[in-house]
N, CA, C and O atoms as a CHARMM CRD file, in Angstrom:
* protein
*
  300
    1    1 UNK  N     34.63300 -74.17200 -33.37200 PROA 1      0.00000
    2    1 UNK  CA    34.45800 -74.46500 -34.77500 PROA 1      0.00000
    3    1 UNK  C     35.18600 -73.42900 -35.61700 PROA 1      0.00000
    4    1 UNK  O     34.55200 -72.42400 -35.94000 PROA 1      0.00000
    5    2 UNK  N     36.54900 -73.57600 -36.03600 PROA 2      0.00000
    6    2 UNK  CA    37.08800 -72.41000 -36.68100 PROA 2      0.00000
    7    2 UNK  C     37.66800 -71.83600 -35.81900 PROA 2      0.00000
    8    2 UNK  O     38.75000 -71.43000 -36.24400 PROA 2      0.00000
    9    3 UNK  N     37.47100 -71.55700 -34.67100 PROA 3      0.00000
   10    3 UNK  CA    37.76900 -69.77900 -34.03600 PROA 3      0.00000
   11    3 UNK  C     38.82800 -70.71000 -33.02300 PROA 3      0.00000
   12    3 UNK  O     38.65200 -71.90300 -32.77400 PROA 3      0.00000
   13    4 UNK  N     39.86100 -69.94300 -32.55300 PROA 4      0.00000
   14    4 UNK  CA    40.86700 -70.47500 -31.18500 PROA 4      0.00000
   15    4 UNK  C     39.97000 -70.36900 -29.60000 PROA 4      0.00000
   16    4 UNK  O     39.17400 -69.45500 -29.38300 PROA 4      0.00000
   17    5 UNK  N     40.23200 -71.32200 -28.72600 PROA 5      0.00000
   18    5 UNK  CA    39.50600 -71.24800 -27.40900 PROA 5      0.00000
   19    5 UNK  C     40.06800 -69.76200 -27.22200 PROA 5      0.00000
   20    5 UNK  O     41.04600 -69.25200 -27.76800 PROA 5      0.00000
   21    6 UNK  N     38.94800 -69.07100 -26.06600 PROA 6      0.00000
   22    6 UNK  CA    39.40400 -68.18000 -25.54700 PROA 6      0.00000
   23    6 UNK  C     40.47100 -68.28400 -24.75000 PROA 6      0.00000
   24    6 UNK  O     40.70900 -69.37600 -24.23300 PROA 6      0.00000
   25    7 UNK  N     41.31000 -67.16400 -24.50700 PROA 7      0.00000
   26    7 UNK  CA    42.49300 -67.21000 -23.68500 PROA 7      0.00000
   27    7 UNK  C     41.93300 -67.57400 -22.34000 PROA 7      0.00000
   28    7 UNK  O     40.71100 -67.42500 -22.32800 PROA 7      0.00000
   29    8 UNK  N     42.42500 -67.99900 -21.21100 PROA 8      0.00000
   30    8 UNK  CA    41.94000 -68.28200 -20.17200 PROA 8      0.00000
   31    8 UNK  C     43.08200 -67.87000 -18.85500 PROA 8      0.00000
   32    8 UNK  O     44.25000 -68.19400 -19.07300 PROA 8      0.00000
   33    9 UNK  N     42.84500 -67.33000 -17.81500 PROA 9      0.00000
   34    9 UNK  CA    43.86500 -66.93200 -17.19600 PROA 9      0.00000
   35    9 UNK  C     43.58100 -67.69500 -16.09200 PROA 9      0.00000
   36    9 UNK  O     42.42700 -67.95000 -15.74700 PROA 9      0.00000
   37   10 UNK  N     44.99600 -68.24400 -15.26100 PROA 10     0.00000
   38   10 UNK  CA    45.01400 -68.88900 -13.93600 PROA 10     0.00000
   39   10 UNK  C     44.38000 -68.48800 -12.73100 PROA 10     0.00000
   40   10 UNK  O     44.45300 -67.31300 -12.37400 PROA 10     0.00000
   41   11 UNK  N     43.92600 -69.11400 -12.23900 PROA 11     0.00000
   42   11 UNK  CA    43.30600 -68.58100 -10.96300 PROA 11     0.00000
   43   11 UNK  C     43.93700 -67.77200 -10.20600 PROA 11     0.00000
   44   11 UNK  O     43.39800 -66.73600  -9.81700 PROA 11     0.00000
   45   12 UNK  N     45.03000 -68.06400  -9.91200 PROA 12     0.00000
   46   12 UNK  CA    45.61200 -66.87400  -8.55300 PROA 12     0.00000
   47   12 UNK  C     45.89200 -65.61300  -9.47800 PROA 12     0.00000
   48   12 UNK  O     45.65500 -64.52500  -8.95200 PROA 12     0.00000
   49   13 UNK  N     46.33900 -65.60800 -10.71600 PROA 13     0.00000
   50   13 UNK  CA    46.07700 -64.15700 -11.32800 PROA 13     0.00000
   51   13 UNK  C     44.87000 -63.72300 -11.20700 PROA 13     0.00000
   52   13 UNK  O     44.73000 -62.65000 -10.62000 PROA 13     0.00000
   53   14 UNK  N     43.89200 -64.29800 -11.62700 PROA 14     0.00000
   54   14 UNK  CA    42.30700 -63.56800 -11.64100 PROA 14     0.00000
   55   14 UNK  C     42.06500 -63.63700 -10.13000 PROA 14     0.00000
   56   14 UNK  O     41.14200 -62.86800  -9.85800 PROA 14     0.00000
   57   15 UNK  N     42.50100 -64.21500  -9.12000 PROA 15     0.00000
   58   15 UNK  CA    41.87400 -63.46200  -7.77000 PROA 15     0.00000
   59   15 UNK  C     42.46000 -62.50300  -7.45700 PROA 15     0.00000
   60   15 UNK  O     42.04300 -61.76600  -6.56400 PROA 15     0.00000
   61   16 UNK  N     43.58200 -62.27800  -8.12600 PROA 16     0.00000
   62   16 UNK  CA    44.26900 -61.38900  -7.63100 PROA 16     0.00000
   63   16 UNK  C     44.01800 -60.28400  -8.55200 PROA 16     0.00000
   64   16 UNK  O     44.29200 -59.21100  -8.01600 PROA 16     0.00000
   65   17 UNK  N     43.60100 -60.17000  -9.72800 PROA 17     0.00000
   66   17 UNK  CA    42.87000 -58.99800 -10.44800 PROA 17     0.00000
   67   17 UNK  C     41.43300 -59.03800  -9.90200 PROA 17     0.00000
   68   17 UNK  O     40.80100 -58.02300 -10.19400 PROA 17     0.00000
   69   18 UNK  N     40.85700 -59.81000  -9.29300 PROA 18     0.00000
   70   18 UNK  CA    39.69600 -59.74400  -8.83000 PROA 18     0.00000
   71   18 UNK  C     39.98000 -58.82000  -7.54900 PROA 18     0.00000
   72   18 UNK  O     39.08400 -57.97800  -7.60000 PROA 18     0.00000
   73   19 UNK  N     40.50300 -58.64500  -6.81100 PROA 19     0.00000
   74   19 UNK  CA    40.60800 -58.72000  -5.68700 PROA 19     0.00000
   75   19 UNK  C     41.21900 -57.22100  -5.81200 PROA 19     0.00000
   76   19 UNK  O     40.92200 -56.49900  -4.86000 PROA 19     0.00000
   77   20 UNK  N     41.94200 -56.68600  -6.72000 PROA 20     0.00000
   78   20 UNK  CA    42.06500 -55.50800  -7.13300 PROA 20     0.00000
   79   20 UNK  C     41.19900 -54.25400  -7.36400 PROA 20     0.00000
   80   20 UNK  O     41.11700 -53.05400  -7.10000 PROA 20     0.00000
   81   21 UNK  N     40.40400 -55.60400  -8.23600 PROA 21     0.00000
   82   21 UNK  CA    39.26800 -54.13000  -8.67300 PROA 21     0.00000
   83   21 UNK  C     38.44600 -54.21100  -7.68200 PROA 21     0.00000
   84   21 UNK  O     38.25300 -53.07100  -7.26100 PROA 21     0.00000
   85   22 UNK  N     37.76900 -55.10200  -7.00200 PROA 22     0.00000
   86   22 UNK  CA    37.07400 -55.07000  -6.04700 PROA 22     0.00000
   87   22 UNK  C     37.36700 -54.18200  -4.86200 PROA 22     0.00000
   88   22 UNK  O     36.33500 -53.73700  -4.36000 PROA 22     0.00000
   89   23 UNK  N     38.66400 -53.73800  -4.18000 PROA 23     0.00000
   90   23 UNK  CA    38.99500 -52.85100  -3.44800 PROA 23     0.00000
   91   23 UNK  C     38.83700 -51.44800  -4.40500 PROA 23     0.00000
   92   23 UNK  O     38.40900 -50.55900  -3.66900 PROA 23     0.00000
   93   24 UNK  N     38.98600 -51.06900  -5.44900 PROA 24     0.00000
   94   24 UNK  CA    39.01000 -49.95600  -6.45300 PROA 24     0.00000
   95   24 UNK  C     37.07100 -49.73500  -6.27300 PROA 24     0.00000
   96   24 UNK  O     36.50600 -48.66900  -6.51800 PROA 24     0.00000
   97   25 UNK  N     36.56900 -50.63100  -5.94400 PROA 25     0.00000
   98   25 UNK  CA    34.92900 -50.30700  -6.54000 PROA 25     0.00000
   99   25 UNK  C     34.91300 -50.14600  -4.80000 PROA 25     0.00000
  100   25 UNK  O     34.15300 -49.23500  -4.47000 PROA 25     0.00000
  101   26 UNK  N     35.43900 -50.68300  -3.87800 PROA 26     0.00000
  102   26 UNK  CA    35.38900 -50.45000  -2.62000 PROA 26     0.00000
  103   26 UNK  C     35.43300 -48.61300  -2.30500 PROA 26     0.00000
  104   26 UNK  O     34.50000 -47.91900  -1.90200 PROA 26     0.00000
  105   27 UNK  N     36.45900 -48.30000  -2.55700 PROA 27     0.00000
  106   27 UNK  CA    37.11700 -46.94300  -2.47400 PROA 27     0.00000
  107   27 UNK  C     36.01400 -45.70400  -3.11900 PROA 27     0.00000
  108   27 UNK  O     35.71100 -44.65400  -2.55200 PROA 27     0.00000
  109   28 UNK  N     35.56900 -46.15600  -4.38000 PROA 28     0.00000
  110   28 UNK  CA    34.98000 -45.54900  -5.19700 PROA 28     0.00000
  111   28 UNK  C     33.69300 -45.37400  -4.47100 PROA 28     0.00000
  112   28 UNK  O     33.01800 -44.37000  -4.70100 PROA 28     0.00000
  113   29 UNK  N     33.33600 -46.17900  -3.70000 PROA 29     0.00000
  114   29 UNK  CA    31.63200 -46.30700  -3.26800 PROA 29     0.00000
  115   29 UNK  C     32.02400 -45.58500  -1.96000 PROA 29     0.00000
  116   29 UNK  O     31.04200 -44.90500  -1.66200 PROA 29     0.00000
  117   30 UNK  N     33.03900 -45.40300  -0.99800 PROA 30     0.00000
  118   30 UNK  CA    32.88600 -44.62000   0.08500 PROA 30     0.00000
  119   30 UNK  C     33.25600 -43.66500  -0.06500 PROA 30     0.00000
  120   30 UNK  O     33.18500 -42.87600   0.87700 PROA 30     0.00000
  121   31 UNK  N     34.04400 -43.09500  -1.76200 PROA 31     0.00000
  122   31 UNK  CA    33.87100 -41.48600  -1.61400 PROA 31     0.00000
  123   31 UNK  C     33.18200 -41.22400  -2.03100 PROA 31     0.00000
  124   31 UNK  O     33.18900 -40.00600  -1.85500 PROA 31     0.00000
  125   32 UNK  N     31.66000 -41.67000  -3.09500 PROA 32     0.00000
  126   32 UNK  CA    30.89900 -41.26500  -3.19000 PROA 32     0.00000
  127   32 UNK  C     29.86200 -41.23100  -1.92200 PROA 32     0.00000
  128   32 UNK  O     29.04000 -40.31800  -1.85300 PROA 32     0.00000
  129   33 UNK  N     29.92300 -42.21600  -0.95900 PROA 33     0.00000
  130   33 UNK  CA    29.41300 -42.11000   0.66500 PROA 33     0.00000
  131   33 UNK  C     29.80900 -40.82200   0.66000 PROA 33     0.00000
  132   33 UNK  O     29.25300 -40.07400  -0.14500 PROA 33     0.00000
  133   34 UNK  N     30.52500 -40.45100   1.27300 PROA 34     0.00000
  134   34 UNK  CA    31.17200 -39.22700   1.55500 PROA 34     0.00000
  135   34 UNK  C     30.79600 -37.76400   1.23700 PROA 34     0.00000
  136   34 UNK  O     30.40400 -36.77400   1.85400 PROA 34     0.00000
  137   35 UNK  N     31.11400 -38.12100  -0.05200 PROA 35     0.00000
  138   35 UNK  CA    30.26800 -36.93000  -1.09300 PROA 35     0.00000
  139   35 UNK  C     28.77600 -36.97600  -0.81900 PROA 35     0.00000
  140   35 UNK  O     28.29300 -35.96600  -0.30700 PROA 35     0.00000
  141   36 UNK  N     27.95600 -38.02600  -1.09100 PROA 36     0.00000
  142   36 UNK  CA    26.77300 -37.38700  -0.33700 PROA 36     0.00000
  143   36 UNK  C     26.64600 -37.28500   0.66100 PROA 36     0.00000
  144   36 UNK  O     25.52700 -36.77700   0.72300 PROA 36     0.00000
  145   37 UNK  N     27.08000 -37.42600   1.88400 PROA 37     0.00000
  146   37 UNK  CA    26.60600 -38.15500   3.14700 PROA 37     0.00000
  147   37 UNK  C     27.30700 -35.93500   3.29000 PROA 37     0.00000
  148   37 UNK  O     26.32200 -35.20600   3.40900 PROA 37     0.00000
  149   38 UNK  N     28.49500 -35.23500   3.27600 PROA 38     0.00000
  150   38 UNK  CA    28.26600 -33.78100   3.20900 PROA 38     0.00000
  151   38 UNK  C     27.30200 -33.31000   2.56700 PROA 38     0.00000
  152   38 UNK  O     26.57500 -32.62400   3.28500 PROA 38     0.00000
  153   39 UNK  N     26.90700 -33.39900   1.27700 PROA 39     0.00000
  154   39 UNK  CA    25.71500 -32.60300   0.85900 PROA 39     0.00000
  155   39 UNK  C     24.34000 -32.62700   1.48600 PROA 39     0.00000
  156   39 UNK  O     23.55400 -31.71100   1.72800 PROA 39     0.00000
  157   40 UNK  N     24.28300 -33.67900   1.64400 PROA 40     0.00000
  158   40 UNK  CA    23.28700 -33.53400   3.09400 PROA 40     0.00000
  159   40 UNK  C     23.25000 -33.28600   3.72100 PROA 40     0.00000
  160   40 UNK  O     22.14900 -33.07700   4.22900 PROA 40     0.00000
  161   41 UNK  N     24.52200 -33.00900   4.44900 PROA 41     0.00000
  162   41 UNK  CA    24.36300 -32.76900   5.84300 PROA 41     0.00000
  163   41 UNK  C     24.33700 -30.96300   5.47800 PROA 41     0.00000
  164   41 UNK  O     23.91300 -30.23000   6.37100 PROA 41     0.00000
  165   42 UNK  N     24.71400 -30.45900   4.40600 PROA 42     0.00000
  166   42 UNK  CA    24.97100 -29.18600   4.15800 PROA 42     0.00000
  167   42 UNK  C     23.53500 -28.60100   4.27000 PROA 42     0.00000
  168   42 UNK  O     23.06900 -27.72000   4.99200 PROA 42     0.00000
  169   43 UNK  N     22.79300 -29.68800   2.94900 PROA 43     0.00000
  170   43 UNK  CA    20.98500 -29.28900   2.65900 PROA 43     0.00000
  171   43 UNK  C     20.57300 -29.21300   3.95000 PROA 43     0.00000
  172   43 UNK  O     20.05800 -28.15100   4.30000 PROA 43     0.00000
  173   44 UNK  N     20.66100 -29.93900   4.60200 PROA 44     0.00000
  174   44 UNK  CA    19.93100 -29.91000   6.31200 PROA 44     0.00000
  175   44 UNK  C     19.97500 -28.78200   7.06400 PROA 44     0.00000
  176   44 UNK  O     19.14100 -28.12900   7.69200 PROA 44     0.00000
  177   45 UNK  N     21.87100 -28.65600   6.72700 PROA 45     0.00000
  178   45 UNK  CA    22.08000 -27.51000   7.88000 PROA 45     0.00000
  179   45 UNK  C     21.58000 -26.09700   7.50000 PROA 45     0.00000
  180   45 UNK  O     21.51900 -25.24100   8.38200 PROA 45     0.00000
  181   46 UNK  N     21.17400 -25.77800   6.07100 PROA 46     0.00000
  182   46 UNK  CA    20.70600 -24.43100   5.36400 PROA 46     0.00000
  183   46 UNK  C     19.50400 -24.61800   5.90300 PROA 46     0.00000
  184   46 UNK  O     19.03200 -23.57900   6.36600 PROA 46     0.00000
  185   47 UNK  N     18.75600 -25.68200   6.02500 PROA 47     0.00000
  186   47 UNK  CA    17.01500 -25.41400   6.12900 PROA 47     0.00000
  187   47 UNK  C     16.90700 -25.05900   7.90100 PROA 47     0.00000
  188   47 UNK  O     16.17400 -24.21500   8.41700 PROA 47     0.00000
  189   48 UNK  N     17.85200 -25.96500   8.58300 PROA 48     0.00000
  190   48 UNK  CA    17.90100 -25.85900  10.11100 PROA 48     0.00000
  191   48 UNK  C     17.95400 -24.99200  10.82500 PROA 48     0.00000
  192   48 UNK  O     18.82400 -24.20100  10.46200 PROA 48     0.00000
  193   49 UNK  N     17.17300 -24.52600  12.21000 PROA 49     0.00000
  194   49 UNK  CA    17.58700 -23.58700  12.88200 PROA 49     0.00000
  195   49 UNK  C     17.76100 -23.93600  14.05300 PROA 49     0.00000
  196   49 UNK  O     16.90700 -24.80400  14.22900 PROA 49     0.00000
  197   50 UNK  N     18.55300 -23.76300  15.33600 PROA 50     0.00000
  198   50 UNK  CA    18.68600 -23.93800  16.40000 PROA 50     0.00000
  199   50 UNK  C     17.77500 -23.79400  17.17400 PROA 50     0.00000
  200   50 UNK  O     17.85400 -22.57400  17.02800 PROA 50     0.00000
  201   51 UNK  N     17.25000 -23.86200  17.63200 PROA 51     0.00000
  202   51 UNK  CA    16.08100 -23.19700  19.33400 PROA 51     0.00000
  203   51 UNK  C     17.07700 -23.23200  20.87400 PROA 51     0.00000
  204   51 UNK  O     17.87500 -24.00200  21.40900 PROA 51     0.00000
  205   52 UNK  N     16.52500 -22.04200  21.12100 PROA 52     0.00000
  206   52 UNK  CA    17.10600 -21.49100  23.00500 PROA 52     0.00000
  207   52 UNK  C     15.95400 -21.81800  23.14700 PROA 52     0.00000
  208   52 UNK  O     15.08300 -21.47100  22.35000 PROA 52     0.00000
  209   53 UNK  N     15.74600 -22.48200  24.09100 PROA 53     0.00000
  210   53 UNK  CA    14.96600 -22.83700  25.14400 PROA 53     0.00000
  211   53 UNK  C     14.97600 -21.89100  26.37500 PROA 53     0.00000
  212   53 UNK  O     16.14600 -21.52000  26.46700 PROA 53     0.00000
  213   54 UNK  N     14.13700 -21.23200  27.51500 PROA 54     0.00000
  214   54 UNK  CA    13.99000 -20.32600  28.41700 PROA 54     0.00000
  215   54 UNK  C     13.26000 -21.62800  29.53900 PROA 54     0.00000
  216   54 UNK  O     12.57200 -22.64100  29.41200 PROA 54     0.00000
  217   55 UNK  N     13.99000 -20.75300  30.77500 PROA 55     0.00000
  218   55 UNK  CA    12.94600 -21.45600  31.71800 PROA 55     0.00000
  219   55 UNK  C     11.74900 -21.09900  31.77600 PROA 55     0.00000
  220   55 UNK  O     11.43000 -19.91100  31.81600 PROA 55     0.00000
  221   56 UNK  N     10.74400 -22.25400  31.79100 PROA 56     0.00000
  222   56 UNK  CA     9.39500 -21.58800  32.04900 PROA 56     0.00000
  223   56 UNK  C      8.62500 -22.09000  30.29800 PROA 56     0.00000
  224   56 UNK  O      7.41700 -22.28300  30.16500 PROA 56     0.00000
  225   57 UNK  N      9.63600 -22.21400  29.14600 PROA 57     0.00000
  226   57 UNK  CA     9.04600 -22.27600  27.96000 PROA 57     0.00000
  227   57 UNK  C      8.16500 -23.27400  27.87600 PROA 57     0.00000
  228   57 UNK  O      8.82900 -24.24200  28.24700 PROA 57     0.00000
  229   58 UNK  N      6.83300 -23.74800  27.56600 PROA 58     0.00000
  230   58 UNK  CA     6.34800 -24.99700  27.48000 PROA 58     0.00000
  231   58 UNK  C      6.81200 -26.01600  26.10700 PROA 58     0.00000
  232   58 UNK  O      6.86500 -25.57500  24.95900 PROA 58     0.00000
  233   59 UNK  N      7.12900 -27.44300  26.48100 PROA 59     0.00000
  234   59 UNK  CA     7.77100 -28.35500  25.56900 PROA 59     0.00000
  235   59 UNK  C      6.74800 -29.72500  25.73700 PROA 59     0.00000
  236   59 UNK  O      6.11200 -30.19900  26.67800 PROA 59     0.00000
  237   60 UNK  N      6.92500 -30.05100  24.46400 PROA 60     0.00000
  238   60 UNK  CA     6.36400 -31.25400  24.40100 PROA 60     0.00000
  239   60 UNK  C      7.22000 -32.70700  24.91900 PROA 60     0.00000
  240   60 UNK  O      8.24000 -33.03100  24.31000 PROA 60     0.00000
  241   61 UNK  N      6.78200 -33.42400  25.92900 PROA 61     0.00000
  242   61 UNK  CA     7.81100 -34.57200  25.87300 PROA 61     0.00000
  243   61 UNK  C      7.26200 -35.92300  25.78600 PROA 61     0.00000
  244   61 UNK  O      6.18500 -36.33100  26.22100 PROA 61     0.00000
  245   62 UNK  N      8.30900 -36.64100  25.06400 PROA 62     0.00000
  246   62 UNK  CA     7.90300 -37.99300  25.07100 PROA 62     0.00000
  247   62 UNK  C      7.53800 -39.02400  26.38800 PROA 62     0.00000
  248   62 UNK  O      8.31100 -39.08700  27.34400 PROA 62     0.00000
  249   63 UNK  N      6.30400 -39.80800  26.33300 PROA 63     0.00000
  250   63 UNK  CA     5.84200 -40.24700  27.45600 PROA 63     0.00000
  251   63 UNK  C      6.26100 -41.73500  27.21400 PROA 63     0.00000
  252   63 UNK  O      5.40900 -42.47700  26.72500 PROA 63     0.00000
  253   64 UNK  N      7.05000 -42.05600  27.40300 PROA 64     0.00000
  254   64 UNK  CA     7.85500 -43.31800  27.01400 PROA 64     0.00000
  255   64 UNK  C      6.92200 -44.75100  27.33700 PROA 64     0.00000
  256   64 UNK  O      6.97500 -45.73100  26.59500 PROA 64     0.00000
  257   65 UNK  N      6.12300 -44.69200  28.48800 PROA 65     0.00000
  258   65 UNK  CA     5.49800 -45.68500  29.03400 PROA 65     0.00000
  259   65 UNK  C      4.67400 -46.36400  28.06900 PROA 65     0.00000
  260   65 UNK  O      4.21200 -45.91500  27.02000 PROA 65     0.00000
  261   66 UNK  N      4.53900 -47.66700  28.64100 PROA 66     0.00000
  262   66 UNK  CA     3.70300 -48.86100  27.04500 PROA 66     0.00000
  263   66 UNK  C      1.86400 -48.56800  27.73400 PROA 66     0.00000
  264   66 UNK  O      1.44300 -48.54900  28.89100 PROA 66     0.00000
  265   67 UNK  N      1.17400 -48.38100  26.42100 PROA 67     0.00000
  266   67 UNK  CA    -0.04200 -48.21600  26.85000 PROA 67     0.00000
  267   67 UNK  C     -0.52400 -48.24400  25.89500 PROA 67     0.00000
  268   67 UNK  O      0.23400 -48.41400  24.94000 PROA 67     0.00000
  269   68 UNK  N     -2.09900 -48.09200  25.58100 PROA 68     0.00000
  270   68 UNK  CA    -2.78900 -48.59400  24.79100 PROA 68     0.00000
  271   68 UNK  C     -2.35200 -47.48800  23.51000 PROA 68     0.00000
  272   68 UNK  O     -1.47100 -46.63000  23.56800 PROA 68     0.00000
  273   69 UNK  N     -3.16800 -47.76800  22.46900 PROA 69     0.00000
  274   69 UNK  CA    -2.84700 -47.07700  20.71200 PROA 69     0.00000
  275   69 UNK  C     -3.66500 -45.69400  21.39000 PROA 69     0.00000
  276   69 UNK  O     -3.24100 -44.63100  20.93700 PROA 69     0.00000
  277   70 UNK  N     -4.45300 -45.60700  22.11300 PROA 70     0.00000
  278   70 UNK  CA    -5.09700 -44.20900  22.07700 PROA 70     0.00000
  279   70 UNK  C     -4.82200 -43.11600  23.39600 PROA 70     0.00000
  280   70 UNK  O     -5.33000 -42.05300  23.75300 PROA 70     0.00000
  281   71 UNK  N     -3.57300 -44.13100  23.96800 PROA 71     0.00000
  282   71 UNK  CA    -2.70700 -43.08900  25.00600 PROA 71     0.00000
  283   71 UNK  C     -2.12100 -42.06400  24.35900 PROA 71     0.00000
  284   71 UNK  O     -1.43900 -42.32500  23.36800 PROA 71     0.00000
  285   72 UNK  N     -2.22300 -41.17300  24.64600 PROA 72     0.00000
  286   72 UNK  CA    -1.31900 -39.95800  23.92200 PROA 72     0.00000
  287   72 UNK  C      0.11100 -40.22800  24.12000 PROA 72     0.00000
  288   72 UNK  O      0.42000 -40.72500  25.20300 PROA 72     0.00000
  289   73 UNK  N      1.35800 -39.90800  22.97000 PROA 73     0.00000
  290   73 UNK  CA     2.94000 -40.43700  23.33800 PROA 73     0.00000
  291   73 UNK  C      3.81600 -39.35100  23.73100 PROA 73     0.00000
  292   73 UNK  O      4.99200 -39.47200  24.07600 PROA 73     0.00000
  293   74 UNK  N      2.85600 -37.81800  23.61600 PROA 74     0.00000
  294   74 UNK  CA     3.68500 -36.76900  24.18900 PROA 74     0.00000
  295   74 UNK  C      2.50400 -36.08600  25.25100 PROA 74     0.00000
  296   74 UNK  O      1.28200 -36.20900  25.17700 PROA 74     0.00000
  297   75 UNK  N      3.15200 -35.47900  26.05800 PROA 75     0.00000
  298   75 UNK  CA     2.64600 -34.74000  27.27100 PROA 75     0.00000
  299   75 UNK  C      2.64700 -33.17500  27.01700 PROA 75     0.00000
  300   75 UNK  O      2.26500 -32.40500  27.89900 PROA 75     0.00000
């Protein structure tokens, strides 16, 4: 009413600007993966400490076998 239709662009242009930015938001989301996926692993490794184990040390181990809810799951 009054106003000109909007411009409208052909399909194989817009898949192909589609298809553009969509790899651009691709890229963008695995270096932000990235970026956190180190800072975590950084936070982890500051709080973490290694353990030596000795022969003879006592360890808890997992008792893998299926058994009832009130079997104990470590030994």
């Amino acid at each position: 009413f009054g106003q000109p239709p909007p411009v409208t662009t052909s399909l194989p242009s817009y898949v192909s600007s589609f298809q553009k930015r969509l790899q651009a938001a691709n890229q963008l989301a695995q270096q932000h993966l990235r970026t956190a996926k180190a800072s975590m692993k950084r936070r982890f490794d500051q709080k973490s400490s290694s353990r030596v184990l000795q022969i003879g040390d006592q360890v808890l181990i997992l008792n893998p076998t299926v058994g009832s809810s009130l079997s104990p799951k470590f030994e």
